[in-house]
C-alpha positions in Angstrom: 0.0 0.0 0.0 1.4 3.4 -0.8 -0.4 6.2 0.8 -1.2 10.2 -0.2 -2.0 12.2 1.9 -3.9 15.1 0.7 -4.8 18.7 2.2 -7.2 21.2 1.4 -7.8 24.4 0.4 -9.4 27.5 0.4 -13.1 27.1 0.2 -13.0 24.0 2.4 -13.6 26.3 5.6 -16.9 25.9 7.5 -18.2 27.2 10.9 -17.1 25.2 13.4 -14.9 22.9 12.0 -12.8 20.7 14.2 -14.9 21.5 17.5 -15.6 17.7 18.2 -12.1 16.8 17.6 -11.1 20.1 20.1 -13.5 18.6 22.7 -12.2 14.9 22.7 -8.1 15.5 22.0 -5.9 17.1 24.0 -3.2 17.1 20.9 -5.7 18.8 18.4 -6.5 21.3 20.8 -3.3 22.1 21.2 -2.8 23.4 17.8 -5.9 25.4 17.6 -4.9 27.1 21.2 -1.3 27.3 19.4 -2.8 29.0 16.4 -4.5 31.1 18.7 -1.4 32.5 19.8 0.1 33.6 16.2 -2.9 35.2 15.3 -5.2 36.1 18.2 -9.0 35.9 18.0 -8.8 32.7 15.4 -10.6 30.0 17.7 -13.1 32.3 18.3 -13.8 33.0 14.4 -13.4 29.1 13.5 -15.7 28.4 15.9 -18.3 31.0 15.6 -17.4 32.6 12.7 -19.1 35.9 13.4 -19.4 38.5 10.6 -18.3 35.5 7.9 -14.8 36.6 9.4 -13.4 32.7 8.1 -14.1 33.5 4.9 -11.5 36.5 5.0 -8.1 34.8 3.6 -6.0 36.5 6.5 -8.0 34.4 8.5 -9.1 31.4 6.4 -5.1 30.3 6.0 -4.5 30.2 9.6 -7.5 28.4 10.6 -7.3 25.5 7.5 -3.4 24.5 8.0 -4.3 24.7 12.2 -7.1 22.3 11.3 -5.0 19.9 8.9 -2.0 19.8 11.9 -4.4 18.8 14.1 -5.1 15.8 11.9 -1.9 15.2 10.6 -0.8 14.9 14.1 -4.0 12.7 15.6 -2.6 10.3 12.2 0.4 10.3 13.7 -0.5 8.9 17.2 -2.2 6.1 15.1 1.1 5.7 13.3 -0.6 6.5 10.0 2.3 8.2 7.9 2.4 9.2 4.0 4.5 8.3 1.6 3.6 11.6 -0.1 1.8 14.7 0.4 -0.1 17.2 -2.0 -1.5 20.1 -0.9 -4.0 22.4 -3.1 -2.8 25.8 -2.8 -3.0 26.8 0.8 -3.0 22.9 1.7 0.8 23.0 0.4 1.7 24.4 3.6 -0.3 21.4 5.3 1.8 19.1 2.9 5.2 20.8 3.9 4.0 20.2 7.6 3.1 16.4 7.0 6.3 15.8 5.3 8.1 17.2 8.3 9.1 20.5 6.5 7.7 23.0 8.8 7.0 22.6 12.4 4.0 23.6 13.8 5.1 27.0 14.6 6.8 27.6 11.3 4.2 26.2 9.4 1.7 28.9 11.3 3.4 31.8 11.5 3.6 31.5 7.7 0.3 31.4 6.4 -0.5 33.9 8.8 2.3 36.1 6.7 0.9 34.6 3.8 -2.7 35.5 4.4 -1.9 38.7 5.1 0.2 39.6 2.2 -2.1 38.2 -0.2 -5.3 40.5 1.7 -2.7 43.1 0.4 -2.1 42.3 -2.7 -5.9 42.1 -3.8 -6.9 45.5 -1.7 -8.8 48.1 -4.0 -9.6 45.5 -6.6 -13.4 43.8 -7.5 -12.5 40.1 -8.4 -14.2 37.3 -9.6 -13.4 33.6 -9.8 -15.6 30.8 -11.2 -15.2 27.0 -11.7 -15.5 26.0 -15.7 -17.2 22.7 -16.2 -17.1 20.4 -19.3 -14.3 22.7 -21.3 -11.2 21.7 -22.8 -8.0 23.1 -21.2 -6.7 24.6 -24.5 -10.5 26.4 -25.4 -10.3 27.8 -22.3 -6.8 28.9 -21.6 -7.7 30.5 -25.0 -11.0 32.5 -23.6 -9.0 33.5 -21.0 -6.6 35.4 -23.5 -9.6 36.9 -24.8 -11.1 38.0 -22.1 -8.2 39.3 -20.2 -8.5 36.8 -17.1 -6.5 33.9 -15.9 -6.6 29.7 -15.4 -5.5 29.2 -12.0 -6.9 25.7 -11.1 -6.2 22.8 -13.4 -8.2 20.6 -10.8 -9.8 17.7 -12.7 -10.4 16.5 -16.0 -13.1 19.0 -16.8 -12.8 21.3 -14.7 -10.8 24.5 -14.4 -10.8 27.7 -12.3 -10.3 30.7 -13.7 -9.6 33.7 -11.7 -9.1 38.0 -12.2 -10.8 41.2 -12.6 -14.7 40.5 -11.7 -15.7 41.5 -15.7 -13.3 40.0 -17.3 -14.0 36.5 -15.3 -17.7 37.2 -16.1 -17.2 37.8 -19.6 -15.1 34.5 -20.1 -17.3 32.3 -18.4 -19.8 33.7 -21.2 -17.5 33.1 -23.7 -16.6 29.8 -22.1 -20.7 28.5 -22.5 -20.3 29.9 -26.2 -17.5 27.1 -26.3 -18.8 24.4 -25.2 -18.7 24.8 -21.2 -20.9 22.5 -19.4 -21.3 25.2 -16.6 -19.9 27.9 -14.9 -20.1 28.7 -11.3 -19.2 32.0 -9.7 -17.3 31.5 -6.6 -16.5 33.2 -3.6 -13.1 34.8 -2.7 -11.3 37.7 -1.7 -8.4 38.1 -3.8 -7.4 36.8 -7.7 -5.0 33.8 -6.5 -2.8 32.1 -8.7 -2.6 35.1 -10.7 0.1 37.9 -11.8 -2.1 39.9 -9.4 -0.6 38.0 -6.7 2.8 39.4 -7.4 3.5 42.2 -4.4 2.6 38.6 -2.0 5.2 36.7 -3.7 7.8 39.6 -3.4 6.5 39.6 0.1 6.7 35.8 0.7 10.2 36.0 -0.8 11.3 38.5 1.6 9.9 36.0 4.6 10.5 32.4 3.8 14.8 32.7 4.0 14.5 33.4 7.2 11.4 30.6 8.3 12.5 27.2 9.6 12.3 25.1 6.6 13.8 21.3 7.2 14.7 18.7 4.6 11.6 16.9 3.8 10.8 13.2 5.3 8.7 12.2 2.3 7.8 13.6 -1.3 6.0 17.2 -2.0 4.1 17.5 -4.8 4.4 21.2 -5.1 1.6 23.2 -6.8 3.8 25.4 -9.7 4.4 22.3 -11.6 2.6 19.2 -10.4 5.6 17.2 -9.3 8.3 16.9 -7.2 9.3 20.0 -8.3 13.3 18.6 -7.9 13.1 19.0 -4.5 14.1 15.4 -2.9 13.8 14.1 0.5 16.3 14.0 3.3 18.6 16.5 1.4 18.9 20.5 2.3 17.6 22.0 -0.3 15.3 25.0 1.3 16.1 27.5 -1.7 14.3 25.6 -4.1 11.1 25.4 -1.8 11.2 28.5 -1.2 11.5 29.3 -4.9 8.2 26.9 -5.6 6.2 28.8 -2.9 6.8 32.5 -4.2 6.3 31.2 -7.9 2.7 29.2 -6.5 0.9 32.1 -5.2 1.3 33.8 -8.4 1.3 30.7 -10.9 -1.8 28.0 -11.7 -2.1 24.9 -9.6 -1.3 21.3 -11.6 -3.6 19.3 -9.3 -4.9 17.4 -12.4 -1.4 16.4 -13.4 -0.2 15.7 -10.0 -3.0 13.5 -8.6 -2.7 11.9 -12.1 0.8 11.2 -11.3 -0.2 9.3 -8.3 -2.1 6.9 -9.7 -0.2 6.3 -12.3 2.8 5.5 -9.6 0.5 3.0 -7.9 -0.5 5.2 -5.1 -3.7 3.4 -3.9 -4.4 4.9 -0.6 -5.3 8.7 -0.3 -6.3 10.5 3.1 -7.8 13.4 2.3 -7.5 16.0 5.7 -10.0 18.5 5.0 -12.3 19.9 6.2 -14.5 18.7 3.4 -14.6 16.3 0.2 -13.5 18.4 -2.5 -10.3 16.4 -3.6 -11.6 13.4 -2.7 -14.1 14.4 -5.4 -10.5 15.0 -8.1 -9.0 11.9 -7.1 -11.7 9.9 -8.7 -12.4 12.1 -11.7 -8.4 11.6 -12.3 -8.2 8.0 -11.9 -11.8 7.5 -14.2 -9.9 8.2 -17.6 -7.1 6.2 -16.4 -9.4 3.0 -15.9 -8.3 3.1 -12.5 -10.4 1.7 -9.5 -7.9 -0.1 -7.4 -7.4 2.7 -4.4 -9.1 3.7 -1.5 -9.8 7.3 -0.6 -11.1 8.3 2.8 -11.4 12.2 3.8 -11.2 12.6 7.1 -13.8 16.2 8.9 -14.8 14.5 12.6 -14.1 12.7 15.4 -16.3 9.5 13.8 -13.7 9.7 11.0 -10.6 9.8 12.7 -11.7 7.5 15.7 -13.1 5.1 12.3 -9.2 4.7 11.0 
């Protein structure tokens, strides 16, 4: 059995999530109060989420990588390890932190940076991003040109985010039905990620990441910016180039098809997805249908019944 682990990301966030496993595990509890620490008020908005603060990204990146250490740490005390980890954009910090990368402070302090500098980098602009349904990669990389916006999420066979300037991302996803698009579905963010926009965050998060804790890795990354390895390899010193691959990710489209693809094809039968949520769970099965694949397992993992279930 070879096992993935994979983390969430942005959009995955609801009310409340990881109270149960706060109540019944001193460990997971420690990470939220941890959390709590580095940027003070977050248990309160995870938990009650008053004025839809969780769904502000300054807060949102905090809150999900608290919630997938938690996790990633109950796994351990079951001695449930991966043999790789995949993140989808946020959830790459997750994935650094399950292959040992960051610590739980490192991996914290971070996002919180990383939250923050994106807030910054999308201030004073109306964006827009939708999911594209049922649309060829190259037909819509091409409405994109046209209409002045950007692919950012290449999650699934059929189906792509696309991200930017609120009119321009409404006038391709016209343009996209016009093609041939299934559907499109507006969704809801704060900021146009995985875009040029995102470029003052990246200068930022260039500026940062030298000086974070960043160890050699225990297990394989599949990092974001180009849906592999990325050349980074385990047990070996090479914090430069992960560094490099998260400044170029919050700035550059996420490969998820090709990496989760990659996985299957390697014989990776055993995915954990640590949530909160379904959503990749969701990819991992649209990626292995095309491959005639149907030999794996995938289990997400949101509550106390899931975890105490392993």
């Amino acid at each position: 059995m070879k096992t993935a682990f994979l983390y969430a990301g942005q959009g995955a966030q609801t009310t409340g999530m990881g109270r149960d496993l706060y109540e019944k595990y001193p460990s997971f509890a420690a990470i939220y109060d941890a959390a709590d620490r580095v940027k003070p008020g977050l248990k309160s908005i995870i938990f009650e989420n008053k004025d839809d603060a969780l769904t502000r990204t300054e807060n949102t990146q905090p809150a999900l990588v608290a919630f997938a250490i938690g996790v990633t740490m109950l796994l351990g005390e079951k001695h449930i390890y991966p043999d790789v980890t995949l993140g989808l954009s946020l959830g790459e910090y997750s994935a650094l932190y399950g292959a040992s990368a960051f610590s739980v402070e490192s991996a914290l302090k971070a996002v919180a940076f990383r939250g923050e500098a994106m807030r910054k980098a999308g201030e004073g602009g109306t964006w827009g991003m939708s999911a594209v349904l049922g649309l060829e990669a190259e037909k819509l990389e091409a409405v994109c040109r046209q209409a002045g916006c950007y692919p950012t999420n290449y999650n699934c066979p059929g189906q792509i985010v696309i991200s930017g300037e609120k009119d321009k991302v409404d006038e391709a996803g016209e343009l996209a039905k016009e093609a041939g698009a299934r559907r499109v579905m507006p969704l809801h963010v704060s900021g146009p990620f995985h875009t040029p926009y995102m470029k003052s965050a990246g200068d930022a998060l260039a500026e940062y990441l030298p000086g974070a804790e960043i160890k050699p890795l225990r297990c394989p990354v599949l990092f974001n910016a180009t849906g592999d390895d990325g050349g980074v390899a385990p047990m070996t010193d090479q914090k430069d180039k992960i560094v490099d691959l998260l400044v170029r990710q919050v700035q550059n489209p996420v490969r998820m098809e090709k990496s989760l693809t990659s996985l299957l094809q390697e014989g990776y039968d055993h995915f954990i997805e640590i949530g909160p949520g379904k959503t990749l769970s969701g990819f991992v099965k649209k990626c292995a249908k095309p491959l005639g694949s149907s030999d794996y397992t995938v289990k997400a993992l949101n509550t106390v019944e899931d975890v105490g279930g392993l």
